[in-house]
C-alpha angles and dihedrals in degrees: 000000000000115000105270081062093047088050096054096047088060099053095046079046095053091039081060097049083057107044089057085041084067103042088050095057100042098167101065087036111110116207122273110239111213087243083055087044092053098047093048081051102052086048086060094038082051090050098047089046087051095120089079113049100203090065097031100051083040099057090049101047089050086049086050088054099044091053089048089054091049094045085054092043091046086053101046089051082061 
């Protein structure tokens, strides 16, 4: 494994550790909206393609936005 591959497998490590860190503590957790379900999905997507920046650095940067234009939706329901 050279480094790009260790540091992907972190981060896939540490999104994990999340993700059960919100299903443990249910009460404080908000619902996931599926915009907010597809972003978080084009950043692993992103992760995994790594290898090719292009499409890499492409899928995270579409999942970025995607999070961005839920945060502003979610704020102008309140």
């Amino acid at each position: 494994m050279n480094a790009a591959q260790v540091y992907i497998a972190i981060s896939i490590i540490v999104l994990a550790v999340i993700a059960l860190l919100m299903f443990v503590f249910k009460k404080r957790r908000a619902k996931l909206t599926p915009l907010t379900g597809l972003a978080f999905g084009f950043i692993l997507a992103g992760m995994i393609f790594g290898d090719e920046r292009i499409v890499g650095y492409s899928l995270m940067g579409i999942g970025v936005i995607l999070a961005f234009v839920d945060m502003i939706m979610r704020l102008k329901k309140k």
